[in-house]
N, C-alpha and C positions, 0 to 999 in steps of 0.2 A: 449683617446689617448694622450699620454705626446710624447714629443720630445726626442728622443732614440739618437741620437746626434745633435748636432750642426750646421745650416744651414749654406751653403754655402757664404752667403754673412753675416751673425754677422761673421763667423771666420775671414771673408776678412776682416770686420770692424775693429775688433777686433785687427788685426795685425797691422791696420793702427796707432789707439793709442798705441798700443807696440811701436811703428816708434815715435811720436810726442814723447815718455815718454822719450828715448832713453835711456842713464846708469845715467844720474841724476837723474830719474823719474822713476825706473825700478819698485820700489814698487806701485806707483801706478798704474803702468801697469799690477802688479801681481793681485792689489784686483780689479784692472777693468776688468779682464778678470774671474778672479773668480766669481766676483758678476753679471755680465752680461751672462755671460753661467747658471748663476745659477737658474734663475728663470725662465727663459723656459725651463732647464730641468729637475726643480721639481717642480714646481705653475702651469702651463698653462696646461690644461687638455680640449682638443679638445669634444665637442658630438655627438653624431649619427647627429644630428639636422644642425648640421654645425656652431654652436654656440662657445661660449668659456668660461669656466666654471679658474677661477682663486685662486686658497689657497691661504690666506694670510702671510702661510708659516707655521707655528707650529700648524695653528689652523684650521681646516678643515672644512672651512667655508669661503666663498667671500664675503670683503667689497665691495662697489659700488666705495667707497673713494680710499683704496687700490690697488683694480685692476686698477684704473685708471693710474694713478701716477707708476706703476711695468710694463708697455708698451709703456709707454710715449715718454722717448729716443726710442724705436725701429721706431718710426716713421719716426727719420733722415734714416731707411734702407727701411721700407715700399715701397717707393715710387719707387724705384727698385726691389723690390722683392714681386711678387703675390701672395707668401703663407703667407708672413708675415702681409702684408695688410690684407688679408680674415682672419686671428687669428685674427685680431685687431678689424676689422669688428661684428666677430662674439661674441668677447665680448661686445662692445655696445649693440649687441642684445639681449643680453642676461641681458648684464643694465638694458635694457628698456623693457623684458618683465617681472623680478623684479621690474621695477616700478610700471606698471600695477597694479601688484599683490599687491601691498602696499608703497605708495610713503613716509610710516612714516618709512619705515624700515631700516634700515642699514647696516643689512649684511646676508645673504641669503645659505640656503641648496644646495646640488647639485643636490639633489634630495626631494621630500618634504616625508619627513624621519622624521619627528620634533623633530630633533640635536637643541641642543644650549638651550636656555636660556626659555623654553616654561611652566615654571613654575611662570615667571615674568606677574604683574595686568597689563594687557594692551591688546590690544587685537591680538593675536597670530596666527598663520598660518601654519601649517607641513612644508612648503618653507623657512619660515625665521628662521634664527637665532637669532636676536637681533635686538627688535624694538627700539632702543635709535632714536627720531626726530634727524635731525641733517642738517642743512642746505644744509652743504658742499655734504653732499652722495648725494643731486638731483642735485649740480653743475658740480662735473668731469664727470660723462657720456656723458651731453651735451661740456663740452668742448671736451673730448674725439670723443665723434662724427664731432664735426667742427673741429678740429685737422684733426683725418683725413681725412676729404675732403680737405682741405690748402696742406698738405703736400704730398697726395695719388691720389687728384680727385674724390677719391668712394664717392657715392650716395648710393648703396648698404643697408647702415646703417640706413637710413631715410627712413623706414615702416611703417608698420604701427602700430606697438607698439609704435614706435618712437614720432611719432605723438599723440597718448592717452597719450603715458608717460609725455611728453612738457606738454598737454591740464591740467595733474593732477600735475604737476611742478605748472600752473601758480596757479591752483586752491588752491595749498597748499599752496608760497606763499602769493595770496592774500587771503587767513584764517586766517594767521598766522600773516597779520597787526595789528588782533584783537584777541587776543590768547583769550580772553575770553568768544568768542563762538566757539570756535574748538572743535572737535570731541575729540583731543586724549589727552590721559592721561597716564603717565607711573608710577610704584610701583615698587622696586625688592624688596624681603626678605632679608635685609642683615644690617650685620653694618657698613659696607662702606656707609657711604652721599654722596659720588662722584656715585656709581654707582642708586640712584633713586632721583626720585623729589618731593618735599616737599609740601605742600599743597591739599593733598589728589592728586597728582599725576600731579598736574598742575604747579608745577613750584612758584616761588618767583611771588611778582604783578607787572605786567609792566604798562608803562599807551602807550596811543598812539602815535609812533613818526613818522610812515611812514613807519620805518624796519620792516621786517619781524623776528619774535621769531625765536629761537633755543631752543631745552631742552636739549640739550650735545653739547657738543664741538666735536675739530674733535678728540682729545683726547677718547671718550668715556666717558669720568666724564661729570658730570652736570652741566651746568651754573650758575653762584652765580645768575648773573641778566641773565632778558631772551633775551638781544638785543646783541648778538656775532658779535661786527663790522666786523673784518675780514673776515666772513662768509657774512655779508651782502653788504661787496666790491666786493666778488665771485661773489655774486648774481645779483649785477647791473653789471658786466662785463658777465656772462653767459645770462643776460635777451638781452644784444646786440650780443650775437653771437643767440639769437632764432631770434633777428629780422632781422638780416640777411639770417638767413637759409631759412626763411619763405615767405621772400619777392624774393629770387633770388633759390631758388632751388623750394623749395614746397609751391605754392601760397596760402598764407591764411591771409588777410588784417586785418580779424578779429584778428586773432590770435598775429599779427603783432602788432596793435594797446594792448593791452589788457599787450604783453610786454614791450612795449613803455611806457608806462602810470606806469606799477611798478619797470621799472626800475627806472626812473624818482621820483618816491614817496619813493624809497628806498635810492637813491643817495642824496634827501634833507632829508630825515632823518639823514642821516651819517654826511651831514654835518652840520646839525641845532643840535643832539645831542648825533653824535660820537666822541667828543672831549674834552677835558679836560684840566687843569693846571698839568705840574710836580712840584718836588719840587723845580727847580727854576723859576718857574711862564712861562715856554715857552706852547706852543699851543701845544699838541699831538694829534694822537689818542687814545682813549681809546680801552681798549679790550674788555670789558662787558658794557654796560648800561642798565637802567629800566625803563628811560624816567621820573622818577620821582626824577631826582636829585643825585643820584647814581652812582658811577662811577671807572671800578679798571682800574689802572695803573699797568700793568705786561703783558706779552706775553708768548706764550704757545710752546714748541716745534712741534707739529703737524698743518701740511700744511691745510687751510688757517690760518696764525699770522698773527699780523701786519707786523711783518720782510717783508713777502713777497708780498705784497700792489704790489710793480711794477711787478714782478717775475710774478702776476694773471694777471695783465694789467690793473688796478684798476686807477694806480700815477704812475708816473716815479720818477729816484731814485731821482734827483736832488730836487724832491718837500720837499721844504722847514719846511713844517709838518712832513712830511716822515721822513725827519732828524733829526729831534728831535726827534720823536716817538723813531728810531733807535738805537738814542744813551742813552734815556733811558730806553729802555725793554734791553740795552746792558749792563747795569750797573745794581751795587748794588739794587736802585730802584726797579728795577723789581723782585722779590719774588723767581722768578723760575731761577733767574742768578746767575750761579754756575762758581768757581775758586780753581781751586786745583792744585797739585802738576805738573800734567801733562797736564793739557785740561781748559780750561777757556769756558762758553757757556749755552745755555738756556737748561732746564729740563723741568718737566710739576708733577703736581699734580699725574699724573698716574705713576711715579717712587719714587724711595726714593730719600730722599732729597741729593745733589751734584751727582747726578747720571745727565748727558746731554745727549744729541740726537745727535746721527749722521746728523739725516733729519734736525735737526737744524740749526747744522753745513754746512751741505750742502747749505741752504736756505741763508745762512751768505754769503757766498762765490757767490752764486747765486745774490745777491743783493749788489754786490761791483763794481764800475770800478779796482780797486786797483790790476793789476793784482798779485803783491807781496801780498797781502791779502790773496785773492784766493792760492795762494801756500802754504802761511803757514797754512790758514787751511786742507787744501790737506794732509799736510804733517801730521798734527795734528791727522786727522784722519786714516790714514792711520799707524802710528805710536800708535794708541789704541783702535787698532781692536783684544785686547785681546791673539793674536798670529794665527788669526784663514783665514786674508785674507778676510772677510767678516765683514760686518755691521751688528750693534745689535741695539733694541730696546734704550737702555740708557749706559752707564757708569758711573762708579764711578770718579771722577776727579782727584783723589789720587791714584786710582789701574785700570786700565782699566781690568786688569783681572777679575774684578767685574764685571758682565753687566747681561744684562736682553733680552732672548731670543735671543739665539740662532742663530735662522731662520729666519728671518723678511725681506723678499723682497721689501719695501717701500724703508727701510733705504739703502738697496744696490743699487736701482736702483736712488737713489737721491744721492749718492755718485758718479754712472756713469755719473750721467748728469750734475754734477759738474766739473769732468775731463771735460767732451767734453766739459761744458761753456767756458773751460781753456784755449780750444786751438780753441774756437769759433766757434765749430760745436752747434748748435742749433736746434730746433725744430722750424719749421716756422710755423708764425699765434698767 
């Protein structure tokens, strides 16, 4: 079941930001109201089961990453509204009984049909679509589930998959402190490098720093090095929302402890050696490391970057690391920082080169006080959404008529929760 129109309380919402945008801000009221209607009434596909099954929009198939981040804003309506809540609900469960099924996976069938990528060396499932490891996919469910109990109250969502899936969260990452006895290995056939891993499927050698590995980013390409900070800042702020859940909703001391202990070992990893020199000798994060000395200076436009460090609840803006980090993955420096005619902003290995990110943009805006900041990129993107009122995958910086996918629910729904940052509606927790 898809949503045949429009609920009662988004349309309320909805007009409410028509109201804030008023006739200086009408365009952004047109692509808020576009992209906000738009992925509940073509991604969110309700199941017999009670669950919720999520498209990542063109591709017919659910990220764990994606879904998360495409319900996220709806949560400021949740807490009013009981069917939006049980959608929300019933996606976690659905998270987390694709966890279950395979905590290395990343994006999942609707049915175990074996769509997608099942000719890839790794080890395969009719359920999944695409085994890329990837930190981030074990982190938004859980934050998705503590969301909405902050914002909603429901317990509903903390079952008992919920519980195995956490149990195979922690076990994966503490495996992955030591990727060199881990089970998994990934292979594609192809001549893309970004889409497999080197080493007879293991990835570049990392040595021991405390962080847990990655083999992709949240991109889908591959890691140069295997230690993805920005994912392992997810991690130590998602390992404090399990000791929370754990200790005051669903009692398990063990389980408590066991998160405690790697958040703790992940958070001195990041900062004994997620950090580096720029090119003017200031302290940043890095985006990759290998523990062995190695170290890239760039940022990625998909959510977890460093851009968005305080956005996860990682550092706050004002951290004076942060700031630097910021103003060099904002510049030249950083590989994937693109300036053109029209749009100036970060891209990612997974587009063509001056092609940027709406979700980038959005994360930009998201991590400013500035609120004339926030409006120019508002305006920015709003003004190279190609003529279509919706968010795309990338642009070209020169032509926004140029862009990449169409359909992409991530970038709409992080364009909506940009507006609301704007006028300070927010997601609590």
């Amino acid at each position: 079941m898809t949503y045949k129109k429009i609920p009662e309380s988004v349309q309320e919402f909805m007009n409410e930001i028509t109201q804030l945008c008023g006739e200086e801000h009408a365009g952004w009221a047109e692509n808020f109201n576009a992209a906000f209607a738009n992925t509940l009434t073509t991604t969110v596909k309700r199941q017999a089961d009670g669950t919720t099954f999520l498209l990542t929009g063109d591709i017919p198939a659910m990220w764990l990453r994606d879904s998360t981040a495409q319900v996220r804003p709806y949560l400021v309506i949740a807490k009013e509204d009981d069917e939006l809540r049980d959608m929300i609900c019933g996606l976690v469960q659905r998270q987390f009984y694709y966890i279950t099924i395979d905590p290395y996976a990343n994006a999942f069938n609707e049915t175990p049909n074996g769509a997608g990528h099942q000719t890839d060396h790794t080890k395969m499932d009719p359920w999944i679509w695409e085994r890329k490891y990837e930190i981030d996919s074990l982190c938004y469910p859980v934050q998705l589930a503590y969301l909405l109990f902050k914002n909603t109250g429901s317990k509903k969502q903390f079952d008992e998959n919920f519980v195995e899936g956490v149990k195979k969260i922690l076990t994966v990452f503490a495996t992955e402190q030591e990727h060199q006895y881990s089970p998994y290995t990934f292979e594609r056939d192809t001549t893309r490098l970004e889409d497999t891993l080197p080493n007879n499927g293991r990835g570049s050698e990392v040595g021991k720093t405390g962080m847990t590995w990655s083999g992709f980013r949240p991109s889908d390409d591959a890691c140069r090095y295997g230690y993805l900070v920005p994912s392992n800042m997810f991690a130590v702020v998602v390992l404090g929302y399990i000791e929370e859940i754990f200790t005051e909703i669903l009692s398990d001391p063990q389980l408590v402890k066991q998160a405690a202990s790697l958040r703790k070992e992940i958070d001195a990893g990041i900062k004994e050696y997620g950090k580096t020199d720029n090119q003017g000798g200031e302290l940043v994060y890095a985006y990759e490391v290998d523990g062995l000395g190695n170290a890239s200076i760039m940022d990625d436009s998909n959510i977890p970057n460093l851009l968005s460090a305080p956005y996860l609840g990682y550092t706050t803006i004002d951290d004076s690391v942060y700031q630097a980090t910021r103003k060099t993955v904002l510049s030249k420096e950083n590989p994937y920082f693109y300036e053109g005619k029209c749009a100036k902003g970060i891209g990612s290995s997974h587009t063509p080169e001056n092609y940027i990110w709406p979700i980038a943009l959005a994360m930009e805006g998201m991590t400013t006080k500035d609120k004339a900041e926030k409006e120019r990129i508002l305006n920015s993107l709003v003004a190279n959404d190609g003529g279509t009122h919706l968010m795309h995958e990338g642009f070209d910086v020169d032509n926004p008529a140029n862009y990449t996918r169409e359909w992409f629910s991530w970038a709409n729904m992080m364009f909506c929760e940009l507006v609301m940052d704007y006028f300070d509606i927010r997601v609590e927790g």
